[in-house]
C-alpha positions in Angstrom: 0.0 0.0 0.0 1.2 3.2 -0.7 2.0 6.3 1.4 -0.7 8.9 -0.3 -2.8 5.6 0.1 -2.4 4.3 3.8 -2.9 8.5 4.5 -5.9 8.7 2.7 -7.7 5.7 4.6 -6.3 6.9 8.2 -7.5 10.6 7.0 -11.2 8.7 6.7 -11.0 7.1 9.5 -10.8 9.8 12.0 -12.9 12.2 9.2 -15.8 12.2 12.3 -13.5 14.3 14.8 -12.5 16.2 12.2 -14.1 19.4 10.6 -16.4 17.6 7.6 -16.5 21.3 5.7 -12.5 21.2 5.7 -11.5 19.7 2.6 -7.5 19.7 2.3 -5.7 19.6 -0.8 -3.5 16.5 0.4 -4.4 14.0 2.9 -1.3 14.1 4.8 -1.4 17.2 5.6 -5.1 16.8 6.8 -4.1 14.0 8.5 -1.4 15.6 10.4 -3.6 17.9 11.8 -6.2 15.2 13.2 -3.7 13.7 14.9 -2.6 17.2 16.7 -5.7 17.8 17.4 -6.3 14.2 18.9 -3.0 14.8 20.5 -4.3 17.6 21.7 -7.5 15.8 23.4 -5.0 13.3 25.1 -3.8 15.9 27.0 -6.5 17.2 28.1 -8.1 14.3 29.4 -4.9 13.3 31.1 -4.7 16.6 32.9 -8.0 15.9 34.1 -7.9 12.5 35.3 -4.7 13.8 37.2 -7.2 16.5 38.4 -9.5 14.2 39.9 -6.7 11.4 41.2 -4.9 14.4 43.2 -8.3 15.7 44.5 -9.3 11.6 45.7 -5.7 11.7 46.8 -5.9 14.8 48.8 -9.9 13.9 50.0 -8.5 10.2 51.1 -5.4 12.2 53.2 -7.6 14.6 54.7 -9.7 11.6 56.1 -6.3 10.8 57.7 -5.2 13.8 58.8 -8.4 14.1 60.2 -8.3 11.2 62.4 -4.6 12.1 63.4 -6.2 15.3 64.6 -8.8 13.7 66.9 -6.5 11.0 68.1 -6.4 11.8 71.5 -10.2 10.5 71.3 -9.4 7.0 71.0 -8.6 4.3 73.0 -4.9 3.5 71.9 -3.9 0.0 73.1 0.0 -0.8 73.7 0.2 -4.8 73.1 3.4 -4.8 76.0 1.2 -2.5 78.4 -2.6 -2.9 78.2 -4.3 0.1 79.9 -8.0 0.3 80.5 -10.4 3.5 80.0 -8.9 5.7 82.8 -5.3 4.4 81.9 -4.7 2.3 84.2 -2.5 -0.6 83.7 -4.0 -4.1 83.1 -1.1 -6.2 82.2 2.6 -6.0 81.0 3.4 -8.4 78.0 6.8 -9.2 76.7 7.2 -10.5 72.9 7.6 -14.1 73.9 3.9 -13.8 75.8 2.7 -12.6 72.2 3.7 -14.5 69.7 4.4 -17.9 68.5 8.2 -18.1 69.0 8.6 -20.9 66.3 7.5 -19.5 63.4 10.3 -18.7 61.3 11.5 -15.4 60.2 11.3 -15.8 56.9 7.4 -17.4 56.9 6.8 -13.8 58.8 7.5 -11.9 55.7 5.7 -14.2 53.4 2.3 -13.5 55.5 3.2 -9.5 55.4 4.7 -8.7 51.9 2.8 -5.9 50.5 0.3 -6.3 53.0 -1.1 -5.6 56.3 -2.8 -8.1 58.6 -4.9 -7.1 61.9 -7.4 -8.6 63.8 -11.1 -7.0 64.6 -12.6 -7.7 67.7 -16.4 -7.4 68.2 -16.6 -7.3 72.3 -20.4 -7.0 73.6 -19.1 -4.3 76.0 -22.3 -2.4 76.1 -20.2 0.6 77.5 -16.4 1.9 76.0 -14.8 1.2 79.9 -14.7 -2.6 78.8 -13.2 -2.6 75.0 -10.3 -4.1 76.0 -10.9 -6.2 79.2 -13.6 -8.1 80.8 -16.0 -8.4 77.6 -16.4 -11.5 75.5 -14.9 -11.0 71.6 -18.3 -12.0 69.9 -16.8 -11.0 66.8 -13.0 -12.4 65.8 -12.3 -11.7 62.2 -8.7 -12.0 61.2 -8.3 -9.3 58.4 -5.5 -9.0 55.2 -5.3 -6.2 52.9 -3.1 -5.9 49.6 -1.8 -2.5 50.1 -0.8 -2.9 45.7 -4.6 -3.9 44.4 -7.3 -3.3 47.6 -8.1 -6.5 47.9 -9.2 -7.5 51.3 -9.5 -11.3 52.8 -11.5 -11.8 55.6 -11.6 -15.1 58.0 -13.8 -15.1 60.9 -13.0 -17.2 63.8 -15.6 -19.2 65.4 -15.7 -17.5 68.7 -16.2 -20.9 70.5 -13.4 -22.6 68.7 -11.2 -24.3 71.4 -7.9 -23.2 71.9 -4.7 -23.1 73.8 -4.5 -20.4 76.2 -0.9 -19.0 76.0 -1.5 -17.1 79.2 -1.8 -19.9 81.5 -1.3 -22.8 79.6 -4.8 -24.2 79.6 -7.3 -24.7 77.1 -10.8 -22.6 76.5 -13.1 -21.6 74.6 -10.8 -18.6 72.7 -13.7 -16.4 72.9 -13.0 -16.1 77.1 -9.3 -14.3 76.4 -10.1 -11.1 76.2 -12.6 -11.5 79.3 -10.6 -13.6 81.5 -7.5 -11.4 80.7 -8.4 -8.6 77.5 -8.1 -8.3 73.9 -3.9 -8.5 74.0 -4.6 -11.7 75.0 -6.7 -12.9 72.6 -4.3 -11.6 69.8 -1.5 -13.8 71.6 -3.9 -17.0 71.4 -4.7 -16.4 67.6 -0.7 -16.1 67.5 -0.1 -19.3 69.0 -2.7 -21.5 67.8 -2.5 -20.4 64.1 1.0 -19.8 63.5 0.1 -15.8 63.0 2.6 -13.1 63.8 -0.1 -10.4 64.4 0.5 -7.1 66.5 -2.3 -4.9 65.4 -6.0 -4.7 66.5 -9.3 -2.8 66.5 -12.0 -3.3 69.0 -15.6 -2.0 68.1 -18.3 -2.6 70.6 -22.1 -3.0 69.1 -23.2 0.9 69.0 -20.0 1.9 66.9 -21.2 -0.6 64.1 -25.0 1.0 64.1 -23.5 4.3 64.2 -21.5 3.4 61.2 -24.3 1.8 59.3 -26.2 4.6 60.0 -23.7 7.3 58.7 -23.4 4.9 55.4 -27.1 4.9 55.0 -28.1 2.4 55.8 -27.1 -1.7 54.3 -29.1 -3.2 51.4 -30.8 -6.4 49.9 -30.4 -8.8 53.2 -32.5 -11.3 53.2 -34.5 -12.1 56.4 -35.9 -15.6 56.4 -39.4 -16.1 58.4 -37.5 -18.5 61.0 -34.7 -15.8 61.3 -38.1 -13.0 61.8 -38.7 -14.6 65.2 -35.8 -14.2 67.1 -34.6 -10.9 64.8 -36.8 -8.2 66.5 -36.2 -9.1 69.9 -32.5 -8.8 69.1 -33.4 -5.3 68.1 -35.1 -4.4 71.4 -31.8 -5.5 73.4 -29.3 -3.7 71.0 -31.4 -0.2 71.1 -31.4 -0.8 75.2 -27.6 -1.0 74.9 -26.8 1.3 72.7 -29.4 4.1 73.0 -29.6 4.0 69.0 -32.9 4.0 67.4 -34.6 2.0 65.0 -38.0 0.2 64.3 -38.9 -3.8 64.1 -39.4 -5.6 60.9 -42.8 -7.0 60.2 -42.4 -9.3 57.4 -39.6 -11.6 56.4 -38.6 -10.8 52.5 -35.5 -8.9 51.1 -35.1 -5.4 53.5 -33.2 -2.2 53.3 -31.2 -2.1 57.3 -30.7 0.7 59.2 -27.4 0.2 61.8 -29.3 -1.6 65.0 -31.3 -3.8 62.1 -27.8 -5.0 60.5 -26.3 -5.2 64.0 -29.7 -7.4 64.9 -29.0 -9.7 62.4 -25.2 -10.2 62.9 -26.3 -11.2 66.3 -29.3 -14.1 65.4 -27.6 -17.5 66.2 -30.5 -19.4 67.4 -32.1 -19.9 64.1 -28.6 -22.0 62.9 -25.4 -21.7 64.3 -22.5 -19.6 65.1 -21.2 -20.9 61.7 -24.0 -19.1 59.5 -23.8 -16.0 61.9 -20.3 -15.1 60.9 -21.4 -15.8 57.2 -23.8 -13.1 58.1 -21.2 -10.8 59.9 -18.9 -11.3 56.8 -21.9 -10.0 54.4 -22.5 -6.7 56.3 -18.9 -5.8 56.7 -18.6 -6.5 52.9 -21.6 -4.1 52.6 -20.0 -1.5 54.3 -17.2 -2.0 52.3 -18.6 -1.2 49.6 -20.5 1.6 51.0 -17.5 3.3 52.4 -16.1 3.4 48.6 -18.8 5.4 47.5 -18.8 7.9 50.1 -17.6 11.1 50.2 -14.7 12.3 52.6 -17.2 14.5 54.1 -19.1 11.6 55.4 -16.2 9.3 55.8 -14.8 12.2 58.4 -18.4 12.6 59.9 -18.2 8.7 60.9 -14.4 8.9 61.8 -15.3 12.0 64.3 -18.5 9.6 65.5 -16.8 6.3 65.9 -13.1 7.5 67.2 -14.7 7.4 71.2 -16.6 3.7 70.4 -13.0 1.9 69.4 -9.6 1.2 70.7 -7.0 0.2 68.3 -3.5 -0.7 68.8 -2.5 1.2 65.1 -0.6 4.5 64.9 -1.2 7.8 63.5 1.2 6.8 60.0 -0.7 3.5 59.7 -3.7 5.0 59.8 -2.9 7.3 57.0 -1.4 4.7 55.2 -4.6 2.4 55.4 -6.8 5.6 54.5 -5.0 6.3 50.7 -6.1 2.2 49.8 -9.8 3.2 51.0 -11.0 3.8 47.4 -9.6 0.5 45.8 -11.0 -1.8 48.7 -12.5 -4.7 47.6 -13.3 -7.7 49.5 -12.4 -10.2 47.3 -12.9 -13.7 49.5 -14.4 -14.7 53.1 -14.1 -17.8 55.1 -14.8 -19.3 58.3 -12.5 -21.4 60.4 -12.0 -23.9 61.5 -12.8 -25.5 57.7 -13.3 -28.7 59.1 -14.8 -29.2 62.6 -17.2 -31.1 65.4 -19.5 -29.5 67.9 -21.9 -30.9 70.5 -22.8 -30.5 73.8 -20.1 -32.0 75.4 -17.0 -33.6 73.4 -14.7 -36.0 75.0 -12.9 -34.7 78.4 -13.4 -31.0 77.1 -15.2 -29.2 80.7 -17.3 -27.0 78.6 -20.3 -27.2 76.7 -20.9 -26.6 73.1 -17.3 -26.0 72.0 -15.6 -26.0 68.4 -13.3 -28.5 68.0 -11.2 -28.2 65.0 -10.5 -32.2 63.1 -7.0 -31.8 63.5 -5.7 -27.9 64.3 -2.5 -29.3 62.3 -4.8 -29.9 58.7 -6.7 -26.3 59.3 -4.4 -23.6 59.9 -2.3 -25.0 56.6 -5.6 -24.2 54.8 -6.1 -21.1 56.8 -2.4 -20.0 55.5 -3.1 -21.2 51.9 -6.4 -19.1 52.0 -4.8 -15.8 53.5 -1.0 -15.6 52.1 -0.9 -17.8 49.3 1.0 -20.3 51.2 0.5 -23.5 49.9 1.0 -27.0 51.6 1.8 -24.9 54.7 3.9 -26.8 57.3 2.9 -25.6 60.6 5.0 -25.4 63.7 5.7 -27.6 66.1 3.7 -25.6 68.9 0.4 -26.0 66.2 1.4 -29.6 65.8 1.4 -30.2 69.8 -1.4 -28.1 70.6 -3.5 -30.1 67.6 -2.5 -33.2 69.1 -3.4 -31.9 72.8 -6.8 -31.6 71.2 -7.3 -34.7 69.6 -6.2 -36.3 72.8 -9.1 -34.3 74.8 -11.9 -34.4 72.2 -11.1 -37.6 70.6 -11.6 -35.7 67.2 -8.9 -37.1 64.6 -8.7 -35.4 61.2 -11.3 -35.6 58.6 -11.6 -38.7 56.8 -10.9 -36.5 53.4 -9.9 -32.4 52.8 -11.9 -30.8 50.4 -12.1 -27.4 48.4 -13.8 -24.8 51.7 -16.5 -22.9 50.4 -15.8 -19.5 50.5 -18.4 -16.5 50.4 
């Protein structure tokens, strides 16, 4: 093809951005000035989409700055010296009372390349005196976020999973930590029993999750079943007595729009299944509120920040905080799961002294799925202290492994 040719075609091709009444005595020339003029358009979209990324940047910083500025509002939580509300110490930790001394430097930085891992703690405190002590952790979620891409993984922790107690050396439900000793405590069990190397947390009691659904507007498209109907509004009643928030009782079962003490409500139903399908169902509002936090503006994001700094205690700094703030907008919660994968429940199992506890079908078998689900680390070799406290448990329950592994279902 010739040169006047190959001009002539391109010269038709962009014809439509060019002016039609323009008629050029050679095509090259005509065509040079399309492509200045597209050039030109480039540019200028560019500069605009630089615009708006500097303005999201500078919103998302201003969220953090924000915080930074009403720090002194939050209960901050030193994992070596655990205060309570009126700073008074609770207990002194050293690293070896924290984490699992036999996991291996080099697995460490495995679980935290390009990412940051934390725990959440939902206590049932019904007051902020008790975030980090004497309150059960209803809600244990184990989170890690991919600083590069957003993407968050999520796995909730049965909250009455047996466990080794690092503190004292005994076993219980791991649920009874944070009220036997406080929420430090239950980050050092986690630590030990799943070959973690955790040192951040944030505790929430009840009223700072309505308040936060609230200021989002609201969750939608949960589905209440007419079993779950029966036990839902009652729920409500207790969690508007704790938390002095308002809201109203659904009437019919059906697909519903939540306000904050609804979605709370609804995290809380365990009678109509188990504590299984209830973290399925703290899993989906969180991932609502995900996605509900992308879409809001830093005006409201700063709004629930100011609300919700006095309802939490966290053991992050100022920096992190600012750090976690610029990934806000590219958050996406990409998988969920439960854990233990595999697991027996009853009444009473084997020598276990409590009822109703979550035994995992070998502790050894989970946490290398639990690995391979959060990091990427595949036929994970736990340590020895996950290989003796699994065979501790065996030994107790009389619950060996499963008979087979399988894919987990994940939400």
């Amino acid at each position: 093809m010739s040169k006047k040719k190959r001009y002539e075609e391109e010269y038709e091709e962009y014809s439509e951005d060019y002016n039609e009444n323009e008629d050029p005595e050679d095509a090259e020339e005509g065509v040079g000035r399309i492509r200045k003029a597209r050039r030109k358009k480039r540019r200028k979209i560019r500069r605009v989409l630089l615009l708006l990324m500097e303005v999201l940047l500078l919103g998302v910083l201003a969220l953090g700055f924000f915080i930074i500025s009403k720090w002194d509002k939050i209960q901050h939580v030193n994992i070596y010296k655990v205060t309570d509300a009126d700073g008074n110490v609770v207990a002194t930790y050293k690293d070896e009372d924290l984490k699992n001394p036999e996991i291996d430097q080099s697995v460490i930085e495995v679980m935290n390349k390009g990412s940051i891992n934390f725990a959440v703690f939902g206590v049932d405190a019904t007051d902020n005196r008790r975030l980090v002590s004497e309150a059960n952790t209803d809600v244990i979620m184990i989170f890690n976020v991919n600083m590069d891409t957003g993407d968050v993984r999520i796995a909730s922790v049965y909250r009455d999973t047996y466990m080794y107690m690092p503190a004292n050396g005994t076993f219980n439900k791991v649920n009874y930590a944070a009220m036997r000793w406080d929420t430090t405590q239950t980050l050092s069990t986690l630590n030990y029993n799943l070959d973690l190397a955790l040192t951040d947390y944030v505790v929430v009691n009840w009223k700072a999750v309505a308040d936060a659904i609230n200021m989002l507007g609201g969750v939608d498209d949960v589905y209440i079943s007419p079993e779950m109907l029966v036990y839902l509004n009652g729920y409500i009643t207790s969690v508007v007595e704790a938390t002095g928030v308002g809201s109203t009782q659904i009437e019919t079962p059906g697909t519903h729009h939540l306000d904050g003490v609804q979605a709370v409500a609804y995290c809380r139903v365990r009678y109509t299944d188990s504590d299984l399908q209830r973290t399925e169902r703290q899993r989906q509002i969180v991932s609502k509120m995900l996605d509900k936090a992308k879409s809001a503006n830093p005006t409201t994001l700063m709004a629930i920040a100011d609300t919700l700094l006095g309802e939490v205690a966290t053991t992050f700094e100022g920096a992190e905080v600012i750090e976690l703030c610029q990934v806000v907008p590219n958050l996406k919660l990409t998988s969920t799961t439960g854990f233990p994968y595999y697991l027996y429940s009853n009444e009473y199992v084997g020598t276990i002294p409590h009822d109703w506890p979550i035994v995992a079908q070998s502790m050894e078998v989970n946490v290398s799925q639990l690995h391979e689900f959060l990091f990427d680390q595949k036929n994970y070799q736990v340590t020895p202290m996950v290989h003796d406290i699994s065979d501790q448990l065996s030994a107790m329950s009389g619950i060996g492994a499963p008979a087979e592994t399988t894919p987990v279902n994940r939400f």
